[in-house]
MIDRENGU-907491 format. One line per field, with one value per atom (N, C-alpha, C): residue in one letter; atom name; x negated, y, z negated. Coordinates in steps of 0.2 Angstrom, whole numbers, padded with zeros to 4 digits. Atoms other than C-alpha are relative to their C-alpha. Layout:
BEGIN
torgu: c(A,...) $
lumgu: c(CA,...) $
X: c(X,...) $
Y: c(Y,...) $
Z: c(Z,...) $
//
This chain:
BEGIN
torgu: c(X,X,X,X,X,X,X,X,X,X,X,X,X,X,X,X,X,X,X,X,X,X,X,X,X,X,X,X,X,X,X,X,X,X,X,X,X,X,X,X,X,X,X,X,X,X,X,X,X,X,X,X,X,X,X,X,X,X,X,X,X,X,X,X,X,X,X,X,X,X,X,X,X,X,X,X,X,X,X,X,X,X,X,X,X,X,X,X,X,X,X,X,X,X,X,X,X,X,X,X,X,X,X,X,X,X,X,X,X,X,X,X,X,X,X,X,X,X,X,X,X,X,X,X,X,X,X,X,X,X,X,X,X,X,X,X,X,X,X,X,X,X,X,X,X,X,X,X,X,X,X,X,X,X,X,X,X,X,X,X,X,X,X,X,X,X,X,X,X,X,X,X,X,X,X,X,X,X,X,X,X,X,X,X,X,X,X,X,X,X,X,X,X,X,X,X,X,X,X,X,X,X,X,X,X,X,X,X,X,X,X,X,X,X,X,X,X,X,X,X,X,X,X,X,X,X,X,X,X,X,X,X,X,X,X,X,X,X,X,X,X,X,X,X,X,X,X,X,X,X,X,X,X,X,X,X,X,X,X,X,X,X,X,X,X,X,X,X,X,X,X,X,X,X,X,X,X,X,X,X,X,X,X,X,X,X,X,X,X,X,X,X,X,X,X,X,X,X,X,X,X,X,X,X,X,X,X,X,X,X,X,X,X,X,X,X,X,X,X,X,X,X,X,X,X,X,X,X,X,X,X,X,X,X,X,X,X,X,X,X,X,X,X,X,X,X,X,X,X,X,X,X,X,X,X,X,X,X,X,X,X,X,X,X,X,X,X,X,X,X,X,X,X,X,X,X,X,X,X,X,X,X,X,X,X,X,X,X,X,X,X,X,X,X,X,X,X,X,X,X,X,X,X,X,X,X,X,X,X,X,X,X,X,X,X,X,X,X,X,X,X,X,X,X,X,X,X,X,X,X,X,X,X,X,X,X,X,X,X,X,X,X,X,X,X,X,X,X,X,X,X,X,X,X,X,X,X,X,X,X,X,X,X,X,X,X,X,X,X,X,X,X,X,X,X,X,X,X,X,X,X,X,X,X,X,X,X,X,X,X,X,X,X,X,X,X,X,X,X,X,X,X,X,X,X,X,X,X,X,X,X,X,X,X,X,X,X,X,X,X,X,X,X,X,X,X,X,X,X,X,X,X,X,X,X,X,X,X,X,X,X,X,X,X,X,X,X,X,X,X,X,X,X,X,X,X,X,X,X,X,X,X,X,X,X,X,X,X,X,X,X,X,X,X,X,X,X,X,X,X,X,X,X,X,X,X,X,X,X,X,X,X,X,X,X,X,X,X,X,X,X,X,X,X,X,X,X,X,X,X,X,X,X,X,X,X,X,X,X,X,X,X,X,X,X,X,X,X,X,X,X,X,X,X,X,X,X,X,X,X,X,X,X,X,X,X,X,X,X,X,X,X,X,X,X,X,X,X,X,X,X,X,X,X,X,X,X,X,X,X,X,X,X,X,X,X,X,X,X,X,X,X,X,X,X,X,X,X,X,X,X,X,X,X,X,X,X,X,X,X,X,X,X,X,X,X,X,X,X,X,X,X,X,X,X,X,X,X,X,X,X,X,X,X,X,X,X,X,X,X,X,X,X,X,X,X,X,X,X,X,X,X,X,X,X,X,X,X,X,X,X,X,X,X,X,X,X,X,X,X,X,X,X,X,X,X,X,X,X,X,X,X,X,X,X,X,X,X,X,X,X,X,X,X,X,X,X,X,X,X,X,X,X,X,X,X,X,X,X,X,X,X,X,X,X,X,X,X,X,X,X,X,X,X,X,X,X,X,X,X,X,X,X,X,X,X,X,X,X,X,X,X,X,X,X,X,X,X,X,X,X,X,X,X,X,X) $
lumgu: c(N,CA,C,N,CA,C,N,CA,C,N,CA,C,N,CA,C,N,CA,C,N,CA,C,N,CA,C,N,CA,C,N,CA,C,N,CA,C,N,CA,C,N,CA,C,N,CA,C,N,CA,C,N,CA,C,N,CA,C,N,CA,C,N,CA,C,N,CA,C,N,CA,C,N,CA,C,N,CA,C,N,CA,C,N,CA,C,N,CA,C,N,CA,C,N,CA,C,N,CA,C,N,CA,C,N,CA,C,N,CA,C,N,CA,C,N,CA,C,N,CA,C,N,CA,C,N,CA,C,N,CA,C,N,CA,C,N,CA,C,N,CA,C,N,CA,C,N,CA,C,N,CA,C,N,CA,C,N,CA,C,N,CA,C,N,CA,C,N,CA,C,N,CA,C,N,CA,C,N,CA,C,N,CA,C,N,CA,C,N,CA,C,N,CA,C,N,CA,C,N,CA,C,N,CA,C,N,CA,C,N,CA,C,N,CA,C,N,CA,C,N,CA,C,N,CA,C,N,CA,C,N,CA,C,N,CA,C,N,CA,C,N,CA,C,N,CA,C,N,CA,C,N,CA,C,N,CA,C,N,CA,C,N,CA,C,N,CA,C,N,CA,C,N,CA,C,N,CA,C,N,CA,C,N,CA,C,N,CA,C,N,CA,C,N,CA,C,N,CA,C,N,CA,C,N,CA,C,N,CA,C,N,CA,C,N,CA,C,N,CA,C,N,CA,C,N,CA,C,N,CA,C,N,CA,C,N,CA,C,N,CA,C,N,CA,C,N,CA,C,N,CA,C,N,CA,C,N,CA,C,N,CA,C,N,CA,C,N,CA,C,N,CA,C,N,CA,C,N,CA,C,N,CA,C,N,CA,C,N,CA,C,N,CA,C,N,CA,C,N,CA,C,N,CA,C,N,CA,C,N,CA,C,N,CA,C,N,CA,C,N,CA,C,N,CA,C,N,CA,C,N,CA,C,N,CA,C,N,CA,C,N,CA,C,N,CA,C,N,CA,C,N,CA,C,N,CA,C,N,CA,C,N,CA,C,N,CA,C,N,CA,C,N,CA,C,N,CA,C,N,CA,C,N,CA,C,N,CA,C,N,CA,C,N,CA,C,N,CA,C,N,CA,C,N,CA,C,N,CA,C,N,CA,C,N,CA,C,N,CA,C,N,CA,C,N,CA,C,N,CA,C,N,CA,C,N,CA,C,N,CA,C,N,CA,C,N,CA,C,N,CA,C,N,CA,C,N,CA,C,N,CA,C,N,CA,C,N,CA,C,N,CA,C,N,CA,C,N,CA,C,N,CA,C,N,CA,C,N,CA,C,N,CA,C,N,CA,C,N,CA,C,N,CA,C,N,CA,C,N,CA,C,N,CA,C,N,CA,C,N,CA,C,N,CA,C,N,CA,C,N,CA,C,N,CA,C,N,CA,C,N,CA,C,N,CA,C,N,CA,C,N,CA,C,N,CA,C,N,CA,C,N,CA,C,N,CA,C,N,CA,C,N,CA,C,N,CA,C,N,CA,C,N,CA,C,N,CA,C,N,CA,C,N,CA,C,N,CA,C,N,CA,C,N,CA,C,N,CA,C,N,CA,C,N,CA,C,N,CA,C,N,CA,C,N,CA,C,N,CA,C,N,CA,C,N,CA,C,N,CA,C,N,CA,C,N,CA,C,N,CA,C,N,CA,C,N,CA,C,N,CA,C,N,CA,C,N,CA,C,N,CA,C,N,CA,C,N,CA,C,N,CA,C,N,CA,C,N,CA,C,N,CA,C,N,CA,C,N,CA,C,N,CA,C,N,CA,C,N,CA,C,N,CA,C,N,CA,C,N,CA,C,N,CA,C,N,CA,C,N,CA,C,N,CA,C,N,CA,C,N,CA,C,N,CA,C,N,CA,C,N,CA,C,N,CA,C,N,CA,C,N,CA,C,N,CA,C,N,CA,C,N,CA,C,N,CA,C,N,CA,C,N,CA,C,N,CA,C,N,CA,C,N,CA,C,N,CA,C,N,CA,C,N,CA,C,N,CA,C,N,CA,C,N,CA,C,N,CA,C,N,CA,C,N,CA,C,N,CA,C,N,CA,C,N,CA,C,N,CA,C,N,CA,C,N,CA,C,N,CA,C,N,CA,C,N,CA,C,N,CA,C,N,CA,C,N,CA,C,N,CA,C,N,CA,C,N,CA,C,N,CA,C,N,CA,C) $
X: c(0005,-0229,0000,0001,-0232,-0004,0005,-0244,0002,0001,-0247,0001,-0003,-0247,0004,-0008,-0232,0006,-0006,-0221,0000,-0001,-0227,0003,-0004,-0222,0007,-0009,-0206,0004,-0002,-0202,0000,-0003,-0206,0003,-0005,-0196,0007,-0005,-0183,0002,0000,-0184,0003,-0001,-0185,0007,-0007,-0168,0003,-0005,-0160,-0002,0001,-0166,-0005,0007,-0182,-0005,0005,-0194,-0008,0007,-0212,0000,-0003,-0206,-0007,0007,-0224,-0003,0003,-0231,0004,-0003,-0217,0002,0000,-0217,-0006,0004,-0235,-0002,-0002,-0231,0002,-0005,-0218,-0005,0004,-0228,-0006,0006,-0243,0002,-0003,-0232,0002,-0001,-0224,-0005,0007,-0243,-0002,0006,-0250,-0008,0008,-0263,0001,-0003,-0267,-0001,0002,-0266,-0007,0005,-0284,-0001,0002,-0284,0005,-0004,-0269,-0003,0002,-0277,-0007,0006,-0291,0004,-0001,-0279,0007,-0004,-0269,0001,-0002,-0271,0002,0000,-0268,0010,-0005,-0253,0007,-0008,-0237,0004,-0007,-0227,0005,-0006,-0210,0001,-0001,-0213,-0001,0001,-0220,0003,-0003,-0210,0009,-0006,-0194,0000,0000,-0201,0000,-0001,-0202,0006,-0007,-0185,0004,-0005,-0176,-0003,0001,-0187,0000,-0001,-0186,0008,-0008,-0167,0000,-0002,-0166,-0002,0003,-0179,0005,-0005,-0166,0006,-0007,-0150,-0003,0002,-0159,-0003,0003,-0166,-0007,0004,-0179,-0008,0006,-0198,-0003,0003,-0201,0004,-0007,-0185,-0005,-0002,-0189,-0007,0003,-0207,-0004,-0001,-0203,-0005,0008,-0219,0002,0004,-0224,-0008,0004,-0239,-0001,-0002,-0239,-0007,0006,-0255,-0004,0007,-0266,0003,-0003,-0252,0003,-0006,-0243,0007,-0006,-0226,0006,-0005,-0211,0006,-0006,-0196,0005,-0006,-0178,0006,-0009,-0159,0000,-0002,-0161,-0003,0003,-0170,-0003,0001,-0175,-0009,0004,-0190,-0008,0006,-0207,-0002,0001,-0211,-0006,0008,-0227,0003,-0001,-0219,-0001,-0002,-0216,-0010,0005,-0234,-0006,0004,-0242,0001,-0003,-0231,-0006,0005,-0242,-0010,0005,-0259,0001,-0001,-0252,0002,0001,-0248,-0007,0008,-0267,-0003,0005,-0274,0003,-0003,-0262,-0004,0002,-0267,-0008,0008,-0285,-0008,0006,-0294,0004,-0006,-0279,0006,-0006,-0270,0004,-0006,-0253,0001,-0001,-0253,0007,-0007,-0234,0005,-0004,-0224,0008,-0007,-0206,0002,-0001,-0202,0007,-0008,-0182,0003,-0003,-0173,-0005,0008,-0188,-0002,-0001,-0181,-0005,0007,-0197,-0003,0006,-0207,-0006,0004,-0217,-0005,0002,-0220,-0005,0005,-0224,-0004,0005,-0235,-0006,0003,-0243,-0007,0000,-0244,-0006,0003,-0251,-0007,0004,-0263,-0006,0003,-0271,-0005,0003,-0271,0000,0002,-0278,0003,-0003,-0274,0008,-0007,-0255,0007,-0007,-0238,0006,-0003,-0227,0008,-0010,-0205,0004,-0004,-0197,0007,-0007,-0179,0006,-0003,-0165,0007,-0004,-0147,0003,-0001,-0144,-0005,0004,-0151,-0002,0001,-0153,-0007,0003,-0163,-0007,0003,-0172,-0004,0003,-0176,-0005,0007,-0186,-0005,0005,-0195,-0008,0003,-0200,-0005,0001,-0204,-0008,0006,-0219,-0003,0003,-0222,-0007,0004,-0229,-0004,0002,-0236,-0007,0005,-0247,-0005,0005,-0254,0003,0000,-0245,0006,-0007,-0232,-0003,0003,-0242,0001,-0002,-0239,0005,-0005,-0225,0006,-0006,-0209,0005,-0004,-0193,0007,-0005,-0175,0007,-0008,-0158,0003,-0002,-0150,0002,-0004,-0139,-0008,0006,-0154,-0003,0003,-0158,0005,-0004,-0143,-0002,0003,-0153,-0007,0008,-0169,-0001,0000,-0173,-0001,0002,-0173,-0007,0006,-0187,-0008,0006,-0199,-0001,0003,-0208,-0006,0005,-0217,-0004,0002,-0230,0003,-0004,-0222,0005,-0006,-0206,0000,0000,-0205,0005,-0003,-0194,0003,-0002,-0188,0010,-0006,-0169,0004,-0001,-0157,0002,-0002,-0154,0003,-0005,-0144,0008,-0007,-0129,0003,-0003,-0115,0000,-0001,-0117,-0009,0006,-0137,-0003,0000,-0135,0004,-0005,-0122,-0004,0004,-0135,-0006,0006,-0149,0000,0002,-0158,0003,-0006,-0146,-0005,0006,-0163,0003,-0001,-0159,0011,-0009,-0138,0005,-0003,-0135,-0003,0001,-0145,-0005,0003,-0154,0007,-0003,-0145,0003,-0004,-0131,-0001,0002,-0132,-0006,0006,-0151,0000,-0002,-0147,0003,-0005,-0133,0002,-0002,-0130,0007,-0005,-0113,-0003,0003,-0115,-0004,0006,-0124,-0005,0006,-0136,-0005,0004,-0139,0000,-0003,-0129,-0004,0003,-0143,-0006,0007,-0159,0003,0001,-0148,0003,0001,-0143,-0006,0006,-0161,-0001,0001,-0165,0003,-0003,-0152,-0003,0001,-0158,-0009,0009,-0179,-0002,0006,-0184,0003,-0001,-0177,-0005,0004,-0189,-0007,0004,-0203,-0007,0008,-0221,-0002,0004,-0227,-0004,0005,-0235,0001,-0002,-0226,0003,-0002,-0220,0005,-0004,-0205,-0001,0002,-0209,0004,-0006,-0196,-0002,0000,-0196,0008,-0006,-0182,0001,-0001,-0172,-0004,0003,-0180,0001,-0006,-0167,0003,-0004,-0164,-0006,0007,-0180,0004,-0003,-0171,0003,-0003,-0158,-0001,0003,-0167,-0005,0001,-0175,0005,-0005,-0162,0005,-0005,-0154,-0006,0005,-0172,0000,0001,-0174,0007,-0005,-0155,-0001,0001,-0161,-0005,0007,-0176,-0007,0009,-0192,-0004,0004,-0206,-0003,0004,-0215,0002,-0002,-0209,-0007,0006,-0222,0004,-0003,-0214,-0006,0010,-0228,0005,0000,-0224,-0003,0000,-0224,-0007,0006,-0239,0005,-0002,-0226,0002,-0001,-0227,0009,-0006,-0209,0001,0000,-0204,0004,-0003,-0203,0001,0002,-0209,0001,0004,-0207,-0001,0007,-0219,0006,-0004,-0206,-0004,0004,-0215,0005,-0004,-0206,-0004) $
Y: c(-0001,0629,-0006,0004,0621,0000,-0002,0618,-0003,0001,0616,-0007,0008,0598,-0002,0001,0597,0002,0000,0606,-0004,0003,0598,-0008,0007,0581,-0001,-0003,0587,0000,-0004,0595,-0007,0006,0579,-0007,0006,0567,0004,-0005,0581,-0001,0001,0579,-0005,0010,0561,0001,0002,0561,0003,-0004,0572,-0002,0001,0561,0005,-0004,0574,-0006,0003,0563,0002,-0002,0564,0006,-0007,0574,0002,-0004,0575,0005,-0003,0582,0009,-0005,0595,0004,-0003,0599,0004,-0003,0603,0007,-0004,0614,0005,-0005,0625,0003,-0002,0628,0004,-0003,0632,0005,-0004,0644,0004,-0005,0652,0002,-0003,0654,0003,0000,0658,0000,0003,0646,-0006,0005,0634,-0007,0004,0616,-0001,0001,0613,0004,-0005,0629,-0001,0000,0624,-0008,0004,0608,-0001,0000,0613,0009,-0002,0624,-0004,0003,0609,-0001,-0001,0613,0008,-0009,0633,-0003,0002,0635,0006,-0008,0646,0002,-0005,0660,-0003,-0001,0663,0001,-0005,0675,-0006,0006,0660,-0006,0005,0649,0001,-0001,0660,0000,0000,0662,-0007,0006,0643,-0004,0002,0638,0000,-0001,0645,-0004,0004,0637,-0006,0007,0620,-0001,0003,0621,0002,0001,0625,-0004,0006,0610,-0006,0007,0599,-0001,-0003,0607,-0005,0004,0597,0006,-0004,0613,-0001,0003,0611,0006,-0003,0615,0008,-0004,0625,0007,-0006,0636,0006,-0002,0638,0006,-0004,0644,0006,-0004,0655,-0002,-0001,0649,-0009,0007,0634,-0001,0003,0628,-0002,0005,0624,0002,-0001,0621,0006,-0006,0634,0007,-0008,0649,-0001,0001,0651,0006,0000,0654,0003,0001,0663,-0006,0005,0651,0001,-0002,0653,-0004,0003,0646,0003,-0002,0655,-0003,0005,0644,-0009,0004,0626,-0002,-0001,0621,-0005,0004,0617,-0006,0007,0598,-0004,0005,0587,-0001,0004,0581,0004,-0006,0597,0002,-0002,0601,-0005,0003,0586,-0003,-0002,0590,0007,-0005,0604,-0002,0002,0595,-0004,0004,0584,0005,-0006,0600,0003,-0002,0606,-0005,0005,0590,0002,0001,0591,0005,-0004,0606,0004,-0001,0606,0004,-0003,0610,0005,-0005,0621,0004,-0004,0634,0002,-0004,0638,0006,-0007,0658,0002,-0001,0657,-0005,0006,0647,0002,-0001,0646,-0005,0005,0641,0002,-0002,0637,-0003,0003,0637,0001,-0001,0645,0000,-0001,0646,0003,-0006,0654,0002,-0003,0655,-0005,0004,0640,-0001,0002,0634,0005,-0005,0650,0003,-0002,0656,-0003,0005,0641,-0001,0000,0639,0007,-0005,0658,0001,0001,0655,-0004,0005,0641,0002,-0002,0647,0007,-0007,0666,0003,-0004,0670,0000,0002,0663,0006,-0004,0674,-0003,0004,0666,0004,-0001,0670,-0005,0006,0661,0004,0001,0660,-0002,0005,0657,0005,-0003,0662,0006,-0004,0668,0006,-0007,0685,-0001,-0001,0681,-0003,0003,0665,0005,-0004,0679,0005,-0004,0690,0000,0004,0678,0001,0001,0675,0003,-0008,0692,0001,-0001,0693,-0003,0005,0679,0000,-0005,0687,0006,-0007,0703,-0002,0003,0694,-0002,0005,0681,0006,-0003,0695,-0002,0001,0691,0003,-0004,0703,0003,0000,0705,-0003,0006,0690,-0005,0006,0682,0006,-0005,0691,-0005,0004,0686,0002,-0005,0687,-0006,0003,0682,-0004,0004,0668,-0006,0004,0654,-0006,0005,0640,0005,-0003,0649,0006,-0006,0662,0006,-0005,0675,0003,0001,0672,0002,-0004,0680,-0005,0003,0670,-0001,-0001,0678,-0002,0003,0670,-0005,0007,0655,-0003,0005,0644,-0007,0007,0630,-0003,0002,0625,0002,-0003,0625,-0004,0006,0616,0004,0002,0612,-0004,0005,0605,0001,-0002,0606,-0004,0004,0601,-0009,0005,0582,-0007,0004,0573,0001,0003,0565,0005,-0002,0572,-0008,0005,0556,-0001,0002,0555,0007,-0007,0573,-0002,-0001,0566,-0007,0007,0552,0002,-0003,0562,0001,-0002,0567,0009,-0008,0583,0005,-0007,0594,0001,-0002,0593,0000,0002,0590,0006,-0005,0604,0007,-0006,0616,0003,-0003,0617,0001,0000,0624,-0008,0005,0613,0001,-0003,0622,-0002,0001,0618,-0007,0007,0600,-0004,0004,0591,0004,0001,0591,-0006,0005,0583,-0007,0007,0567,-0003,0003,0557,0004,-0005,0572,0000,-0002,0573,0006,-0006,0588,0005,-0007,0601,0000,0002,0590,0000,0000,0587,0008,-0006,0605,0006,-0002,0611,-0003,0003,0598,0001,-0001,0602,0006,-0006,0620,0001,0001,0617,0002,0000,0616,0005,-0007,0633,0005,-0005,0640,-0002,0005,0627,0005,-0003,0635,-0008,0005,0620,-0003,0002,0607,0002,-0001,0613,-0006,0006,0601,0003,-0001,0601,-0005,0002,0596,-0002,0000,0591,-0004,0006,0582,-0003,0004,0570,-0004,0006,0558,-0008,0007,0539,-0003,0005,0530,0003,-0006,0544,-0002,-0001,0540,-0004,0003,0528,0005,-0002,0538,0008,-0004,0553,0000,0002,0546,0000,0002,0540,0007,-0005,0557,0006,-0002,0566,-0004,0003,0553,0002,-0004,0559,0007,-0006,0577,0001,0001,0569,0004,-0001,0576,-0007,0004,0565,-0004,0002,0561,-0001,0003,0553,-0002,0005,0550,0000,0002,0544,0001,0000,0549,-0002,0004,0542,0005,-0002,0551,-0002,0003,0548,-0007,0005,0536,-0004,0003,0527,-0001,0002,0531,0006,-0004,0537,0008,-0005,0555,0007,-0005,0566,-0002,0001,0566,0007,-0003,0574,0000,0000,0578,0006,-0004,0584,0003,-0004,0592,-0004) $
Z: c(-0005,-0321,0005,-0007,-0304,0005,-0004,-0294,0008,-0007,-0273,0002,0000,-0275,0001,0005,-0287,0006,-0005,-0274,0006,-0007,-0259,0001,0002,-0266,-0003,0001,-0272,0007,-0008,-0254,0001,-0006,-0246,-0001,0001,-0256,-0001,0000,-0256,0008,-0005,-0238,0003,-0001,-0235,-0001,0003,-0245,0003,-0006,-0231,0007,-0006,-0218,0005,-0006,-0209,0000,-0001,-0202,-0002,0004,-0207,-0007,0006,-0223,-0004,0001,-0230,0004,-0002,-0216,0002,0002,-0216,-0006,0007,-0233,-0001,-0001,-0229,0002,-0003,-0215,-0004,0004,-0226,-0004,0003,-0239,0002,-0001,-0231,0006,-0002,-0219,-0004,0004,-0234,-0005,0003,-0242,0004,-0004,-0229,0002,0000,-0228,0006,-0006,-0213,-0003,0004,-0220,-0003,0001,-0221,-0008,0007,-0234,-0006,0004,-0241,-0005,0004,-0246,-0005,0005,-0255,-0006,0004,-0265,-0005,0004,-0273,-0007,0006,-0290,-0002,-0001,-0287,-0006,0005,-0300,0004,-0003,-0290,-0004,0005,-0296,0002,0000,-0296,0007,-0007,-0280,0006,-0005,-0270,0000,-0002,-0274,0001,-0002,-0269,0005,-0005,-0253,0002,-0001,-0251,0002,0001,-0258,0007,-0004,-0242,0006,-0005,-0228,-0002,0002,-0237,-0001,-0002,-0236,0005,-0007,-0219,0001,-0004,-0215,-0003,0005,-0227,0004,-0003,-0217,0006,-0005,-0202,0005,-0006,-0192,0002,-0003,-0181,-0004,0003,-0189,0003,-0006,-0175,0002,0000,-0177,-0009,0006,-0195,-0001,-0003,-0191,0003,-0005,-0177,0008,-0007,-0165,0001,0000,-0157,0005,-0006,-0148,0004,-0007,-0131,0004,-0005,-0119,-0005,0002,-0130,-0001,0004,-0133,-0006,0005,-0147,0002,-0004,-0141,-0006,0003,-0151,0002,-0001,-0152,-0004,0000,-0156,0000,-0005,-0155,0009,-0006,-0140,0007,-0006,-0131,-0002,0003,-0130,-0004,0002,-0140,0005,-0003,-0129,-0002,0001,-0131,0003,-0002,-0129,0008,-0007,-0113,0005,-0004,-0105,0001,0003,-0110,0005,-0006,-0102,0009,-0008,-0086,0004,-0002,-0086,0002,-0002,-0086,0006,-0008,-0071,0006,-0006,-0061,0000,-0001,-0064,0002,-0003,-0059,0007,-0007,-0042,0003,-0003,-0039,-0002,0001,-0044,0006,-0005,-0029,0005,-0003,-0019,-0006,0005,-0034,0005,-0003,-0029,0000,0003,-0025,-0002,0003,-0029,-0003,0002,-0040,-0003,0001,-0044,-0007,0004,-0061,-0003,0001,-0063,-0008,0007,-0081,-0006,0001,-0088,-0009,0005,-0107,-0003,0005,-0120,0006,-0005,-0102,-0002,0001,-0108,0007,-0008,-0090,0004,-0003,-0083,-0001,0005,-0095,0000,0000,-0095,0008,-0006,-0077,0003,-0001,-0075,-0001,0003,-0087,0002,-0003,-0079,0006,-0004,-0063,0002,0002,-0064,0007,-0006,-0044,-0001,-0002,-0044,-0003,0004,-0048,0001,0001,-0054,-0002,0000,-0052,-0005,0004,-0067,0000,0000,-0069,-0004,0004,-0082,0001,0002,-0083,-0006,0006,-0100,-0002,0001,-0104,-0005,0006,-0121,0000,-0002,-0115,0002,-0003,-0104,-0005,0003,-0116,-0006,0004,-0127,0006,-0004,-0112,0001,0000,-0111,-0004,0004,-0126,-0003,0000,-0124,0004,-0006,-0106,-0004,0003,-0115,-0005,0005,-0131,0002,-0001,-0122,0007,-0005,-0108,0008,-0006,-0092,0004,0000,-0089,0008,-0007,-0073,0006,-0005,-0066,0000,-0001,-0071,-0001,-0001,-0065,-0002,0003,-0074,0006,-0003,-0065,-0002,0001,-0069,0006,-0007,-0058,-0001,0002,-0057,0005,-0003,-0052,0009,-0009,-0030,-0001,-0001,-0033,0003,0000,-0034,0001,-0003,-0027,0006,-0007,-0012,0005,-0005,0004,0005,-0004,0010,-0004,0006,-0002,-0001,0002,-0002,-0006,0004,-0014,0002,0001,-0015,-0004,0007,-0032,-0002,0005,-0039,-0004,0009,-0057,-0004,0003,-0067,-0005,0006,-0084,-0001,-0004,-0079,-0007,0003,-0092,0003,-0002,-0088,-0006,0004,-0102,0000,0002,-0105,-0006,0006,-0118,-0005,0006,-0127,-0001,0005,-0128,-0005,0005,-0136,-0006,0006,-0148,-0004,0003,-0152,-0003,-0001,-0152,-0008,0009,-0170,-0002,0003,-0179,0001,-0001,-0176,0007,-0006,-0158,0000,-0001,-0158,-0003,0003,-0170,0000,0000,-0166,0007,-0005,-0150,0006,-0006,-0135,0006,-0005,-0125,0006,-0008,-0111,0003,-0001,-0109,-0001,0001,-0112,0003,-0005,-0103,0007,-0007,-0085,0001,0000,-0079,0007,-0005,-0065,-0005,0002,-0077,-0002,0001,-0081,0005,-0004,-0063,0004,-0002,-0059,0003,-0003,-0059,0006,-0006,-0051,0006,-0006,-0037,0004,-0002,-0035,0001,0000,-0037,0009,-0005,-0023,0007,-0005,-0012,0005,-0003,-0009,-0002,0001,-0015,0007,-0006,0004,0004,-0003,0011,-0006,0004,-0003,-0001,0002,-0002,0009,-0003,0010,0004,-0003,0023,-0005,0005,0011,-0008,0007,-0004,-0004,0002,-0018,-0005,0007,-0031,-0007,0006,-0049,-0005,0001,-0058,-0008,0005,-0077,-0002,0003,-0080,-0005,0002,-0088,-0001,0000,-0091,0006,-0006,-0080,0007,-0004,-0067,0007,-0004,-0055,0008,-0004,-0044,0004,-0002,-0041,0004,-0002,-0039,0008,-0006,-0026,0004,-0005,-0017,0005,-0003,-0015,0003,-0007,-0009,0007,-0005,0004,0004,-0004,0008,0003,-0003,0010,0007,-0006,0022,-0004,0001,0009,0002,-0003,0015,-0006,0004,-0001,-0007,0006,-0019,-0006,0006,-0034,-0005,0007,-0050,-0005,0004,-0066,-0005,0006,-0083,-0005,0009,-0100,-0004,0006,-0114,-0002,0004,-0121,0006,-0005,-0104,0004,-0004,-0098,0004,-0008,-0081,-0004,-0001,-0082,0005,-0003,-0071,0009,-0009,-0050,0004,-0004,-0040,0008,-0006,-0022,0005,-0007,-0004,0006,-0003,0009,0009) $
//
């Protein structure tokens, strides 16, 4: 016999020993995912003694988490901004950073909401969801190539209640965006890495989240400055583009709006205070 405890300290030196980071707080997760108990409840059942049955349901998400898959794959959901979001290989997974991009477009736009916004690369539909949610007037056009990509989307579209306002469409970044549409906002989490900081990167991310959603060629400038190229033929008088980057890219980023003649550059910083977000005027 074995109790709740017993496995979770097992799990997480089981873990540890395949390299997952925070392996207790993951081994708590699992378990209390394959209980279905939320931590709080899982910890006030640590001497509960587990079957068989409970503990075959276990076995197979603590080897995925050991294989190095991502928690949030394993899961199925993540938390973003207040929804809970399916998640998937089929798209990349929602991130704290992406997340506090969204409270810095609600402060921007705190006293003027954007009635239309344009959100490119849209993967689960985090953004747009998020975005919609926020702001009750706005209709939001998201956008991803990959259909599969897409059809998560959807799938968190209808789920979270906004199948109303947020229209999905197939499209190579402006491809297929109608010309005769403009927005105040266009935003973006565009892939912007390197093939060598993906091959650096931690195996949750390098072995199992989408390449394609990941690296951009130039330096992993490739896609920002193809957004920017064509952003102000779909940008509204006094509209901005939103863009989350690289660390190292701000400079350069700059240097190649100021080529297209936008007017306005903010650079914002990360919670782990590095350059990641810029704010572009038209």
């Amino acid at each position: 016999m074995i109790t709740v405890l017993e496995v979770i300290k097992k799990t997480a030196e089981f873990l540890a020993s395949k390299g997952v980071e925070s392996s207790r707080l993951n081994a708590e997760v699992l378990v209390g995912h394959a209980l279905g108990l939320t931590r709080m409840k899982l910890y006030l059942q640590f001497e509960r003694v587990l079957t068989e049955q409970e503990l075959e349901i276990i076995r197979p998400l603590v080897r995925r988490c050991s294989q190095r898959e991502p928690l949030q794959y394993i899961l199925g959901y993540v938390e973003f901004s207040g929804l809970k979001l399916t998640v998937d290989k089929r798209a990349l997974i929602p991130r704290p950073e992406t997340e506090y991009l969204i409270e810095l477009v609600k402060e921007t736009f705190a006293s003027n909401p954007p009635a239309k916004i344009l959100d490119m690369g849209t993967g689960t539909g985090a953004i747009a969801i998020a975005l919609a949610k926020h702001f009750a007037d706005s209709f939001v056009t998201a956008l991803d190539l990959n259909q599969d990509t897409l059809s998560l989307a959807l799938e968190n579209i209808k789920a979270t209640g906004f199948i109303d306002r947020v229209n999905l469409i197939k499209s190579a970044w402006f491809t297929d965006v109608s010309r005769d549409t403009r927005f105040e906002l266009i935003i973006s989490n565009p892939p912007y890495l390197t093939d060598f900081e993906v091959e650096k990167a931690a195996l949750e991310v390098n072995r199992y989240e989408p390449r394609n959603a990941l690296i951009a060629a130039d330096a992993g400038l490739s896609d920002i400055k193809t957004i920017l190229s064509q952003a102000k033929d779909y940008l509204m008088p006094g509209g901005i583009v939103v863009l989350e980057t690289g660390e190292t890219q701000h400079e350069q980023i700059h240097a190649f709006a100021a080529s297209l003649n936008y007017k306005g550059f903010k650079s914002l910083k990360d919670l782990a205070s590095k350059d990641r977000y810029v704010f572009i005027s038209i």
